[in-house]
Every structure is written in C-alpha cells, then in structure tokens.
PATORPA-668007 format. One line per field, with one value per residue (C-alpha): residue number from 1; residue in three letters; chain; x, y, z. Coordinates in steps of 0.1 Angstrom, whole numbers, plus 5000, padded with zeros to 4 digits. Each point is the difference from the previous one (the first is absolute). Example, Ala and Ser with C-alpha at 12.3 -4.5 7.8 and 13.67 -1.06 7.14 Angstrom:
REM PATORPA-668007
lumnu: 1 | 2;
nuti: ALA | SER;
rogu: A | A;
u: 5123 | 5014;
v: 4955 | 5034;
w: 5078 | 4993;
***
This chain:
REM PATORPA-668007
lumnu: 1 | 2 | 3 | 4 | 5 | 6 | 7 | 8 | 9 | 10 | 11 | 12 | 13 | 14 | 15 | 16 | 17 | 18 | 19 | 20 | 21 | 22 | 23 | 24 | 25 | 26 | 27 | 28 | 29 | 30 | 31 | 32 | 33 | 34 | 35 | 36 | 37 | 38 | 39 | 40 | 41 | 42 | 43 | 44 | 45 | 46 | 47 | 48 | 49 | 50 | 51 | 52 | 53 | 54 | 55 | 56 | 57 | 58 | 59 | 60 | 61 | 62 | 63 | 64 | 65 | 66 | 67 | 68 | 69 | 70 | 71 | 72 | 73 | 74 | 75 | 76 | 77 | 78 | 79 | 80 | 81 | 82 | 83 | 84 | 85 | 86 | 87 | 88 | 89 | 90 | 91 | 92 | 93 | 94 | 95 | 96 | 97 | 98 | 99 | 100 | 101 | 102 | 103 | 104 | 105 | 106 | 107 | 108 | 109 | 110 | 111 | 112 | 113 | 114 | 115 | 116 | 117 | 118 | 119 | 120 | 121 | 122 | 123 | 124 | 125 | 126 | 127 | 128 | 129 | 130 | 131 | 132 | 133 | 134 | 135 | 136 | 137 | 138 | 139 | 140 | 141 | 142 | 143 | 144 | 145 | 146 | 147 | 148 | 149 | 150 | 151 | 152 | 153 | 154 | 155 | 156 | 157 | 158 | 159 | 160 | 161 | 162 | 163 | 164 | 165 | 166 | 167 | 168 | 169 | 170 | 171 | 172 | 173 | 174 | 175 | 176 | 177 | 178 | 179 | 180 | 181 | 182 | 183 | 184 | 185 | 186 | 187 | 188 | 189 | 190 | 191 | 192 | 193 | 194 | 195 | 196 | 197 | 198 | 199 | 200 | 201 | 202 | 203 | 204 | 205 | 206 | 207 | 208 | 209 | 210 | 211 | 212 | 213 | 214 | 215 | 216 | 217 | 218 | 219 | 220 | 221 | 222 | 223 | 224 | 225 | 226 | 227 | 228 | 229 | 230 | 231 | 232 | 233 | 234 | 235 | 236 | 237 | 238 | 239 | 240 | 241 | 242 | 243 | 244 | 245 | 246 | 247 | 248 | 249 | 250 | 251 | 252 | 253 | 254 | 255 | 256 | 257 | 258 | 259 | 260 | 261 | 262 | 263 | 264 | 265 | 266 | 267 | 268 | 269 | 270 | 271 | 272 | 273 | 274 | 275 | 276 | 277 | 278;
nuti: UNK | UNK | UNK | UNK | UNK | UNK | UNK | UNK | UNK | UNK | UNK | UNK | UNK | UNK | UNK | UNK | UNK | UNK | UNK | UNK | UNK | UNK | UNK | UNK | UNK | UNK | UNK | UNK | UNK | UNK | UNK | UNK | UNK | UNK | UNK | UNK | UNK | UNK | UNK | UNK | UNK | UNK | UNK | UNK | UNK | UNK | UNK | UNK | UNK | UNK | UNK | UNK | UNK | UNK | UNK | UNK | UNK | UNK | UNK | UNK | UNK | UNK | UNK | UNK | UNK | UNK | UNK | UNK | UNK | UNK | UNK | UNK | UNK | UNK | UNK | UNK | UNK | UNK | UNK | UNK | UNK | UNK | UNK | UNK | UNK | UNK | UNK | UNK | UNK | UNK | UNK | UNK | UNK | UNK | UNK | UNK | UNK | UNK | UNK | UNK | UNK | UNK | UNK | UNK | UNK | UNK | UNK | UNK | UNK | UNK | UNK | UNK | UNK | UNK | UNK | UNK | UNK | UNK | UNK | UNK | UNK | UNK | UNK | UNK | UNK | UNK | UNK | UNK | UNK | UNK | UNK | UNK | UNK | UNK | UNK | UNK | UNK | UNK | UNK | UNK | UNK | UNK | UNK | UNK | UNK | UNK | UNK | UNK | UNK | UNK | UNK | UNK | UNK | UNK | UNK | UNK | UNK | UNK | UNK | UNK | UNK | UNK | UNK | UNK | UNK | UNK | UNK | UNK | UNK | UNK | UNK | UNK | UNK | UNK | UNK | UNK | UNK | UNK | UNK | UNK | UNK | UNK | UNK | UNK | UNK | UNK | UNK | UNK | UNK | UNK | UNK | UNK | UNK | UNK | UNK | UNK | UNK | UNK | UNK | UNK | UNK | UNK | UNK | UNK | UNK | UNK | UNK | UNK | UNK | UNK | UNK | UNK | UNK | UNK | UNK | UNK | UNK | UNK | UNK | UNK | UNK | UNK | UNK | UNK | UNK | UNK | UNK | UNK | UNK | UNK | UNK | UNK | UNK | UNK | UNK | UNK | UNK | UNK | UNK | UNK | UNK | UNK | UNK | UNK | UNK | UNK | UNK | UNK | UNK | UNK | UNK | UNK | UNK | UNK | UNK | UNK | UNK | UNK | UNK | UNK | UNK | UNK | UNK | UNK | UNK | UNK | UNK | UNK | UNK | UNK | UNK | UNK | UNK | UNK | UNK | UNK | UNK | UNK;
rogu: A | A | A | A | A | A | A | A | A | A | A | A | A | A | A | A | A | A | A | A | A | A | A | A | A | A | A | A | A | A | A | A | A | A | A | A | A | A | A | A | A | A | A | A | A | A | A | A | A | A | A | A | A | A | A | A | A | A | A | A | A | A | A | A | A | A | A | A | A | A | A | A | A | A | A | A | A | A | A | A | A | A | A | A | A | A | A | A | A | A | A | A | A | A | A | A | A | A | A | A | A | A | A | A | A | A | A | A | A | A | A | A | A | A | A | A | A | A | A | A | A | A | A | A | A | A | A | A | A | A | A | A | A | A | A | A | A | A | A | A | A | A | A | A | A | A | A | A | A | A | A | A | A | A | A | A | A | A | A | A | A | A | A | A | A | A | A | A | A | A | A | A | A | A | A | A | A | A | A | A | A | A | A | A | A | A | A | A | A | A | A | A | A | A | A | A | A | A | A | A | A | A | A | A | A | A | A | A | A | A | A | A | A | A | A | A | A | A | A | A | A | A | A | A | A | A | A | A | A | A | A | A | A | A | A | A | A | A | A | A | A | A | A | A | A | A | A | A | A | A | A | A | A | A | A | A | A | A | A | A | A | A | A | A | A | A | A | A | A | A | A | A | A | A | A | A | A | A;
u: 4129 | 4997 | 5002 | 5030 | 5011 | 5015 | 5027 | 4995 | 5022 | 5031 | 5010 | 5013 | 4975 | 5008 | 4979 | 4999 | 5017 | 4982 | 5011 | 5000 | 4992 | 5019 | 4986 | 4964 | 4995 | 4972 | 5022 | 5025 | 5036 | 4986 | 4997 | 4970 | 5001 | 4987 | 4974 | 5011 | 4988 | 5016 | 5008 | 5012 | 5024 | 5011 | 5030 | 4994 | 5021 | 5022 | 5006 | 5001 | 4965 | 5024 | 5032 | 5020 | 4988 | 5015 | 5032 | 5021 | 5004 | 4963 | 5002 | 5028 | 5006 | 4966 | 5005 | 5032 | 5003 | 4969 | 5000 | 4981 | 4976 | 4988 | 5025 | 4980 | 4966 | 4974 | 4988 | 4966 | 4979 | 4961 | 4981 | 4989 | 4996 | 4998 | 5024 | 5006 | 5017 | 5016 | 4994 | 4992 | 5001 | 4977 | 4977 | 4993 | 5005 | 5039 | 5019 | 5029 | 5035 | 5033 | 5019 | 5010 | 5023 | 5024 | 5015 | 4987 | 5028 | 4998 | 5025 | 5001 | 5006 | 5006 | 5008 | 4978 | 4985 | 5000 | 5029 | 4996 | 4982 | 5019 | 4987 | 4964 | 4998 | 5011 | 4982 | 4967 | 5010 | 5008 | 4964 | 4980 | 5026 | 4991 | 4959 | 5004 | 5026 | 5022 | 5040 | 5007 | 5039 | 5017 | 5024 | 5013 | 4996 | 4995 | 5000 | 4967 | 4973 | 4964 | 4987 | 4963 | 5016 | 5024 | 5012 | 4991 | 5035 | 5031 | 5030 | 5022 | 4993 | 4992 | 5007 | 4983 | 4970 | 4971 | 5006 | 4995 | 4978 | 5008 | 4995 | 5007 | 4993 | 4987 | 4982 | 4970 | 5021 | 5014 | 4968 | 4967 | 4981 | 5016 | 4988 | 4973 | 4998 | 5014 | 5027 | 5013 | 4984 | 5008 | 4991 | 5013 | 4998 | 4988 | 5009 | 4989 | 5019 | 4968 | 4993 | 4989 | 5005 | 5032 | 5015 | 5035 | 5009 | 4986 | 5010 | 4994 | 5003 | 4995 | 5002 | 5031 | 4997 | 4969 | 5020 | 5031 | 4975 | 4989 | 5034 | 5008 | 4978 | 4985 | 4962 | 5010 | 5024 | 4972 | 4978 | 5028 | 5006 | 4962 | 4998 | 5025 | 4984 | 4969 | 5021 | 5016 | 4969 | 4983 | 5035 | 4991 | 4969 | 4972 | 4977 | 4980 | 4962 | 4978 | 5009 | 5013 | 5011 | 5028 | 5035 | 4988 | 4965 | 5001 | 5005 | 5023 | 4993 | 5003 | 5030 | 5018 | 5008 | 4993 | 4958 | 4989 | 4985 | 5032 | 5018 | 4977 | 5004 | 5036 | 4999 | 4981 | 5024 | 5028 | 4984 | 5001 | 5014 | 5035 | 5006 | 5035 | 4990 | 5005;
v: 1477 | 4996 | 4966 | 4987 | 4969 | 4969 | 4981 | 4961 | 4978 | 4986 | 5031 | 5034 | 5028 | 5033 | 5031 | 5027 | 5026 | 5030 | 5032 | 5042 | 5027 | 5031 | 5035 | 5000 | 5039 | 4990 | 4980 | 5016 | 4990 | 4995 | 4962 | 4983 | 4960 | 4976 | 4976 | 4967 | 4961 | 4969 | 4975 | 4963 | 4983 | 4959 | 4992 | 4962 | 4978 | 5032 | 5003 | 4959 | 4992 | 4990 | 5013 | 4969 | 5000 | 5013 | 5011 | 5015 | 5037 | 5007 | 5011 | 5011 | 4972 | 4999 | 5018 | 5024 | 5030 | 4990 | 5007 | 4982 | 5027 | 5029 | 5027 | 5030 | 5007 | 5025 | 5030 | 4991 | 5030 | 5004 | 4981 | 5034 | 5009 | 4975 | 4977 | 4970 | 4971 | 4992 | 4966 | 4974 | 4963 | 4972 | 5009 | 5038 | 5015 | 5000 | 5024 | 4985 | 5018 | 4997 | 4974 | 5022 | 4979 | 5009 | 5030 | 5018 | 5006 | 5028 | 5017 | 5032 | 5008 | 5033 | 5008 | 5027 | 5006 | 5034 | 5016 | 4981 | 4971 | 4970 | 5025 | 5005 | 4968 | 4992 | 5027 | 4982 | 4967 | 5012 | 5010 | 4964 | 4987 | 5016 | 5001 | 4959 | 4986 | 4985 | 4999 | 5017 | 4994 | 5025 | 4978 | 5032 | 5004 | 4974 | 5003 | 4984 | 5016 | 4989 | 4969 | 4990 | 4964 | 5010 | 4966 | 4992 | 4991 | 5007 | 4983 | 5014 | 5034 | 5001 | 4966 | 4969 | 5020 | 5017 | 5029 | 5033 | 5024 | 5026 | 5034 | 5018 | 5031 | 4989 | 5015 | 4991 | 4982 | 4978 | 4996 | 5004 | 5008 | 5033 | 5012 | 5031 | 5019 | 4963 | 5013 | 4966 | 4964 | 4972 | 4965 | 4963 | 4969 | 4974 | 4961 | 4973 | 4965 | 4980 | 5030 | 5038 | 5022 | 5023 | 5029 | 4995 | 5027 | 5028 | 5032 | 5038 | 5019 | 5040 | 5016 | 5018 | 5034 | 5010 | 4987 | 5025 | 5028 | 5001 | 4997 | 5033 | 5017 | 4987 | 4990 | 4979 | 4982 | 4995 | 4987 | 4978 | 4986 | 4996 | 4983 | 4976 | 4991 | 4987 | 4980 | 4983 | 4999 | 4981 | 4977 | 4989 | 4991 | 5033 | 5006 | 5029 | 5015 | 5027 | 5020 | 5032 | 5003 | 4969 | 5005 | 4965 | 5020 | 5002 | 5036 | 4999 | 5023 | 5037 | 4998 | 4977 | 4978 | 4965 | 5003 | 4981 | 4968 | 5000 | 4994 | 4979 | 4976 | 5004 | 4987 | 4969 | 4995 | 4996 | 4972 | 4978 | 4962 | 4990 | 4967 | 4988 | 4976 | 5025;
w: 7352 | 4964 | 4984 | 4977 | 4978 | 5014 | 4985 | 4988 | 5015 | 4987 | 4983 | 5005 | 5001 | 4983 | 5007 | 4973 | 5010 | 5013 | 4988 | 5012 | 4976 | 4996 | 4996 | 5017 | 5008 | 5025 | 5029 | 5019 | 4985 | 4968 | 5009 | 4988 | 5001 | 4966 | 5010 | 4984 | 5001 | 5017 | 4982 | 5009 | 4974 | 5000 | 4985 | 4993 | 5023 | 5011 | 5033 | 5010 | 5025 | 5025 | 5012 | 4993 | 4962 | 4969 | 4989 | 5025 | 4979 | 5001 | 5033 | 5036 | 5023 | 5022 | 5031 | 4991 | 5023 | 5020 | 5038 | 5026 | 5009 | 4983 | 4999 | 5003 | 5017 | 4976 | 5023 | 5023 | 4978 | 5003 | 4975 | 4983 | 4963 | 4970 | 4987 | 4972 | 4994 | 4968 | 5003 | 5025 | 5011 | 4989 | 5028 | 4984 | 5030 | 5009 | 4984 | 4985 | 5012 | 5003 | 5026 | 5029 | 5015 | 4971 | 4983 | 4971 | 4981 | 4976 | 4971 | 4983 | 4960 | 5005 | 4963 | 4983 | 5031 | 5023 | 5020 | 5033 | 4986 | 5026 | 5026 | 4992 | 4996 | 5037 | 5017 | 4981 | 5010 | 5042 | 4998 | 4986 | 5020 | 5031 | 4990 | 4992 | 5025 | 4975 | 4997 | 4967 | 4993 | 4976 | 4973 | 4981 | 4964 | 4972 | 4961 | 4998 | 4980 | 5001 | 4984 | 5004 | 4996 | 5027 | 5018 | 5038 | 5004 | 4988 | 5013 | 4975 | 5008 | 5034 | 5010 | 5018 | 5015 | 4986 | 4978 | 5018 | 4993 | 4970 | 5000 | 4967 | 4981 | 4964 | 4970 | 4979 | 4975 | 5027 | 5023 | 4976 | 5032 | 5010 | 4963 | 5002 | 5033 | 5022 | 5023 | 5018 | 5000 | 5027 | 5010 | 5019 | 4987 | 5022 | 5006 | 5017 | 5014 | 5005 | 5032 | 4998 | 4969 | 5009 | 4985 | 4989 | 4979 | 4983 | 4976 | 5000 | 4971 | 4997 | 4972 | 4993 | 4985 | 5020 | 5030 | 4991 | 4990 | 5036 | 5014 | 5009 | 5023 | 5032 | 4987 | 4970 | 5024 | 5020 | 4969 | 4994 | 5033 | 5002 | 4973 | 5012 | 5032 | 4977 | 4980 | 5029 | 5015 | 4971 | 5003 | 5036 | 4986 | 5006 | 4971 | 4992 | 5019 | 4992 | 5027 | 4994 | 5035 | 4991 | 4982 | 4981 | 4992 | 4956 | 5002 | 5035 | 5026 | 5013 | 5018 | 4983 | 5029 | 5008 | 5016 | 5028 | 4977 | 4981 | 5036 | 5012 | 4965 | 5007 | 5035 | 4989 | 4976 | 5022 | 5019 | 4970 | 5002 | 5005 | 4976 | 5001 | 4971 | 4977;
***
C-alpha cells in the first residue's frame, strides 16, 4: 500500500483534492483520473488541542449523532489489487477515515448540473457506501457552492453538527482546479480531539458543462457516475496507485468500475475509529 502524509496534531488536516480528467480516448468511458499531491495544512490555534478548548462556534457539540457501535460493517473482500491512503495517523501506517459509528451526511447543489444529478449522485454514493460500510444519510439540496475555505461546521446552515458533505457541479471560474481537461475534484478534512485523525466532512465538485455534455446517452452517464464514485472515494479517504487495473489508477481503468484494490482500500476504510470526542 502506498504511503501518504500525516496530519500534526492540534490542527485540522486538509488533503488537496484529487481530481478526474475528462476526454482520455484510451480508457473505456473516456475516464482518465489526474494524479495529484497531498498536502497537510495548520491553521494556527484552529481547531482547539482538546475538545473542551476554544470558542464554542469553531466546532458541533463533541459526540452529536454518534452511535455506540459502528453502524455498518465494510464487505470481508480478498486483499487483492493495490490501494492508497490519503493520509494517515502519526504512526504512518493507519489510514485515517471517517468515524463509523456515525452518519455521513451528505447534500446536493444540483444547479448547473445534469438532468438527474440528485440521482447520480445517490446511485454513486449506494456503491462507496456498500464497498466501505458506512451510513451515508441524504439531507436534500443546499445552496452551498464550493469554498476551499469551506467551514467544518456550520450551525447556521446546517445546524449544531458537522457540516455534511457537498456535492456540486462548478466551473473553472468557481473551482481553479477543474480548469483544462479536470472533470471533478474531491477531498475530507480531518480533525483530531487529542485521539485519531477523523474525517468530518468533505466536498465533491464536477465540472459542469462536461458533466451535462455527457448527460444524454448511456456511456457519458456512465463516465459521469464513474467519475463520482472516485470522488467520493477520495472523500472517504482513498488516494490514487499506478495500477491500471484500479478505478483510483491516474488514468482509471477498463471497465470503469471500482477494481479489486479500490475495494479492498474501501473495506479498510470502513473499519476506521469511532471518537465521540469530536
């Protein structure tokens, strides 16, 4: 398994997003997938080292919509295939995931997106959601746009929790990275309460007019939705591999389908910590 940064402690930890490129006549669906960095970023003295600490907007109540157990169990699959971490724990080894003994809450701005879009959307999250285990919770729609200084939380949007994750359709003037031949882009941000790094939200954005231009016949809705699946796949925390055999492989894959590494990362994914501190 490829290697990946580690965030410092005390602070949230932001992984670039990763992004998949539109129009690659060599891959089935015309889906080939950018090969981009990780990167950690400290905000100084935001999030508070401890979960009693600092003002009480920074971040939800600790522990909102957590569950005893985990809610969901990832699928036993063979260990088969190669797969990535975005980022891991201090001890460069654990992958650093989202809290599986709560929801991931997720919202759709469907504007300037394709017929369908709520849809797609849903069909790509059923399938992380079955490859990883997790709850994924549908909130509706939001007018939210992307930000890349897009708060944690937002209790006066969404309210005393952590803000879900976004899905919208953008353009190059509203998301730089989906300038050139970038068709989507999608990361998590990651925070700690003295414990293990967790996901708590995240954001997918896919670019709009390429999106509607494949809208209307069944392979360019199949680009799309594959497209999708990597995003949210880089949400839960997957990076990319060499491997042209995986969906998360730079230039994807033949079928267009998640490959045997990219559900094996997923799996792992799904057993990450559950930390009602946060």
């Amino acid at each position: 398994m490829d290697g990946g940064a580690h965030p410092g402690s005390g602070h949230p930890a932001l992984p670039q997003p990763r992004g998949a490129v539109r129009g690659a006549p060599a891959v089935v669906l015309a889906l080939a997938l950018a090969l981009g960095a990780t990167w950690v970023a400290d905000r100084p003295g935001w999030p508070p080292t401890s979960a009693a600490a600092g003002p009480a907007a920074v971040r939800p109540t600790p522990g909102v919509g957590a569950a005893d157990a985990p809610l969901g169990q990832p699928p036993t699959v063979p260990e088969q295939g190669t797969w990535s971490a975005l980022q891991h724990q201090g001890d460069g080894e654990t992958p650093v995931a989202y809290d599986p003994c709560r929801p991931v809450h997720y919202v759709v701005r469907s504007d300037g997106g394709p017929a369908g879009a709520a849809r797609l959307v849903a069909e790509a999250v059923a399938e992380v959601s079955a490859a990883t285990g997790l709850r994924f919770v549908a909130d509706g729609g939001t007018d939210e746009g992307w930000s890349e200084d897009r708060p944690a939380a937002q209790p006066g949007r969404y309210g005393d929790r952590w803000a879900p994750v976004l899905v919208s359709w953008e353009t190059p003037a509203t998301v730089p990275a989906l300038a050139g031949t970038v068709a989507g882009v999608g990361g998590s941000e990651a925070w700690s309460a003295g414990g293990p790094y967790v996901y708590v939200t995240g954001a997918v954005a896919v670019d709009a007019e390429w999106a509607r231009s494949r809208e209307g016949d069944p392979e360019g809705r199949a680009a799309l939705r594959g497209v999708l699946v990597h995003e949210l796949a880089h949400v839960v925390g997957l990076g990319h591999v060499e491997d042209p055999g995986e969906l998360m492989s730079p230039h994807g894959n033949a079928t267009g389908q998640l490959g045997p590494g990219d559900r094996a990362g997923l799996a792992r994914l799904g057993r990450g910590a559950c930390e009602p501190r946060l």
